[in-house]
N, C-alpha and C positions, 0 to 999 in steps of 0.2 A: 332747807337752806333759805335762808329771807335777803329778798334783794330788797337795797333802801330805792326809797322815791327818786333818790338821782341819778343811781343805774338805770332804771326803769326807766328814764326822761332821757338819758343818753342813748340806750335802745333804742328809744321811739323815732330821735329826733336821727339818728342813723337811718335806721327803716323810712324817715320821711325824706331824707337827702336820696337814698335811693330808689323809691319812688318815682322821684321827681326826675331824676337822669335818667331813668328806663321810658319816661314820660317826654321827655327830651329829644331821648334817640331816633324813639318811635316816632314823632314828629318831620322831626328832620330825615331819619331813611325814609319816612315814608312820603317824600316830595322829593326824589332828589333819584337819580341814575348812574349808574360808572358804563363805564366801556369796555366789556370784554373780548381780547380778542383772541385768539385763535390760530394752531394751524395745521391744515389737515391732505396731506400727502400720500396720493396712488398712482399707480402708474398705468391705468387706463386713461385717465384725464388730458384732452389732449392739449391745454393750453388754462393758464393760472385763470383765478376768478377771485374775485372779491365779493362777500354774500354777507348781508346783514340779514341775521332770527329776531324776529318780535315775536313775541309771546306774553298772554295772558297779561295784556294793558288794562281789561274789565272798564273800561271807558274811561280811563286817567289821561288827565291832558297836561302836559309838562308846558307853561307859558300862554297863553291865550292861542287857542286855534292849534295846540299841540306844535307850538312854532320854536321851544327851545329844541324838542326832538327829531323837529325835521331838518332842525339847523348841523346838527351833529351827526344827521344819517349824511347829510348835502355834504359835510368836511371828511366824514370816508368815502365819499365817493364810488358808489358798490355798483357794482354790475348787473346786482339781481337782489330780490327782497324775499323771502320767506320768512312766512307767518305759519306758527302752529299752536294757533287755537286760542280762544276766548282773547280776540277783541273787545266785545263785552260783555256784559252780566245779564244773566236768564234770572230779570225781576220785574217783574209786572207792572207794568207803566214808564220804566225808565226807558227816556233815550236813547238810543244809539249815533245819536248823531256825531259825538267826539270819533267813533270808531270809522263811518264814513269819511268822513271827514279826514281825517288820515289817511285810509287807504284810497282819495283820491286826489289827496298831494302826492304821493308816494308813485301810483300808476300814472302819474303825468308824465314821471320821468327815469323810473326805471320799471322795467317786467316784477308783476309781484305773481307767487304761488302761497294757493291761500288754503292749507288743510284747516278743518274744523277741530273746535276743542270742546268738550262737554257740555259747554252754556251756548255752543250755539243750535248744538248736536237739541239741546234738551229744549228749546222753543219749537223746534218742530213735531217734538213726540206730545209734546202735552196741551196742545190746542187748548184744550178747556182750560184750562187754565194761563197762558200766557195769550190768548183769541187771537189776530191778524200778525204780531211781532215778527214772527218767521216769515211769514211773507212779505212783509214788510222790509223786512232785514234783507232777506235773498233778492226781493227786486230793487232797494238800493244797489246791491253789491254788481247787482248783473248790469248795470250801464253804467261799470266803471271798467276799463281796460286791465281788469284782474284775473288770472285763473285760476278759477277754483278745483280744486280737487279733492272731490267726495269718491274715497274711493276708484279713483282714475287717475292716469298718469299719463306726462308730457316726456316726448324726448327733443331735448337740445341739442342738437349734432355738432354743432361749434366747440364743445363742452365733450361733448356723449356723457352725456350725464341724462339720466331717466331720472325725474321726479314723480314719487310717488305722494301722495294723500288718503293717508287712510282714517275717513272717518268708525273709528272705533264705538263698535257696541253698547249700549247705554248700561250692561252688564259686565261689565270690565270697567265700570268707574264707581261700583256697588263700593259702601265705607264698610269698613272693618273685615269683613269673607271679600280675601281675595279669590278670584271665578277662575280657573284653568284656561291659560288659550294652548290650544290645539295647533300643531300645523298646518292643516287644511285648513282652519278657517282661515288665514292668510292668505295663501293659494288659491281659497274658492273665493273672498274677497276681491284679494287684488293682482293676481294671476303669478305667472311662476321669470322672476327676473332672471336678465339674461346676463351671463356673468362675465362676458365681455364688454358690458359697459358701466360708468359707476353707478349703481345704486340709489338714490338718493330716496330717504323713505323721512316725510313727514309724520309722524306720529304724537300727541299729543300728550299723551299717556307714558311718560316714560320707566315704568315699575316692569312693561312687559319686553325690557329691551334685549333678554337670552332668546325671546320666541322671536325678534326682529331678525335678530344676527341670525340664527336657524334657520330663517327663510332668505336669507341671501342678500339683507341691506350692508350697502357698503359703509352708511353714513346714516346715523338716525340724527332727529332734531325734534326736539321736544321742550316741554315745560308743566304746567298742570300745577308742579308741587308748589312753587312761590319762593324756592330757596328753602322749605322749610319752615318760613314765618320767621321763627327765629333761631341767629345762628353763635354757635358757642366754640369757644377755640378747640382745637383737637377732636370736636364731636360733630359738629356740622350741622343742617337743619334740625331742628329737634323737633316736627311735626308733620306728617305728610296729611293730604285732603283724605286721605283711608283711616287718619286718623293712630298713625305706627308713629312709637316714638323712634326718632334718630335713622329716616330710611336711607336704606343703603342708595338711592339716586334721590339727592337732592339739590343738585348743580354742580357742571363745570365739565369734564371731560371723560369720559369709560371706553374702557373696550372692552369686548369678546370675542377671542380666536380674532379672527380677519376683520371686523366687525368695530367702528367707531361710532359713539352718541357722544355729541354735545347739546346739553340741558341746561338751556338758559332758564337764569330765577325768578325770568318774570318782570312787570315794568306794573303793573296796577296789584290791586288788593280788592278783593269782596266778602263781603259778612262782616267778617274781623277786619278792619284798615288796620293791621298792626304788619307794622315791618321792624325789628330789631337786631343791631349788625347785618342790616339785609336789604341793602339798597336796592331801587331797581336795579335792573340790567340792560344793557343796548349790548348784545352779540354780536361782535366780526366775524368771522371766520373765510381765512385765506387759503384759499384752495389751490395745491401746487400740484403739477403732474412732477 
């Protein structure tokens, strides 16, 4: 079959129009957030709450001083702030300052719980290679009015709501061989929740959410994947950090048995700054007894 020169030019000149709109999009999701919100209903809970998730900012600052995002967390007016994971990027030399810097507008004027997510997780495993960052990073964070939870958990009795922080294994964030969790490690972890009060389990990782619900969170909150990177109608992220195409969690709502996760898609981008139909996210979620 012989295609003449003007098919071939009309081809091209298609391929370069789409291009340039994929070139486009990506530009623009990837400076820009929507507000999603949420809402999430037990009957342990002894009185409503309003709770903004950030996740996975990787040191993105919406406006100078991160001041378009603080403006928008200041108009939902939230009760409480949870964070799960990677404020910023585990890259040698960079920064962190956009990510203090947030979390200490944010603790001036609401309580924040702060689980770790893999890039903070991974400045403190690799010394040689990242030198002072993690201490650096953890003694910024420790004379800010935040609490962290590594692996520990706060009860709020106004709420009775138990929040937990589980800093996750650096072997449960391995690409491509997904690693077995166990229930004990859970357990021997983060001890055994009481099932008269809600739950609340930060977890970064949201791929292990059937072993969550198994160990008794009422409420997971996660992020890691980014939405997917990029997102297609009817099929959803089409890339996880493990590297699966089209993973079954890649934002927005799940359950198991008794068991809810909301997975926000994330508010920054690292390696790749490519966001496609995949704006940031600001997470509401309205918490009714």
């Amino acid at each position: 079959m012989t295609i003449s020169f003007t098919t071939l030019q009309v081809v091209l000149a298609v391929l370069a129009i789409l291009l340039l709109f994929f070139i486009v999009v990506m530009m623009i999701d990837g400076n820009r957030f929507v507000i999603r919100e949420y809402y999430y209903m037990i009957p342990q809970l002894k009185k409503s709450a309003k709770v903004i998730l950030l996740s996975d900012l990787h040191n993105k600052t919406y406006g100078q001083n991160n001041q378009v995002l603080l403006r928008a967390i200041e108009k939902v007016a939230p009760d409480y702030i949870l964070v799960a994971g990677d404020m910023l990027t585990a890259t040698k030399g960079q920064s962190f300052e956009p990510a203090i810097e947030l979390l200490k507008a944010l603790s001036e004027k609401y309580p924040v719980y702060y689980g770790n997510g893999n890039h903070e997780y991974r400045l403190s495993l690799y010394p040689q290679q990242y030198g002072t960052m993690s201490e650096e990073y953890e003694g910024a964070v420790a004379k800010l009015t935040v609490q962290r939870l590594l692996n520990q958990h706060v009860f709020l009795p106004e709420l009775n709501i138990e929040i937990y922080g589980l800093n996750l294994d650096r072997s449960y964030y391995k690409r491509i061989h997904r690693i077995k969790m166990t229930g004990e490690y859970l357990n021997e972890t983060l001890g055994t929740p009481d099932p008269g009060r809600v739950n609340l389990l930060i977890a970064h990782n949201p791929e292990y959410f059937k072993e969550y619900a198994g160990w008794g969170a009422d409420l997971v909150v996660a992020g890691h994947v980014h939405g997917g990177i990029m997102r297609l109608p009817f099929l959803g992220g089409v890339i996880s950090p493990r590297f699966r195409l089209f993973p079954e969690y890649d934002g927005g709502l799940f359950t198991e048995k008794k068991s809810t996760m909301i997975l926000s898609r994330g508010l920054g981008t690292h390696t790749l700054p490519i966001r496609i139909f995949n704006p940031g996210e600001l997470v509401v979620i309205h918490m009714r007894h």
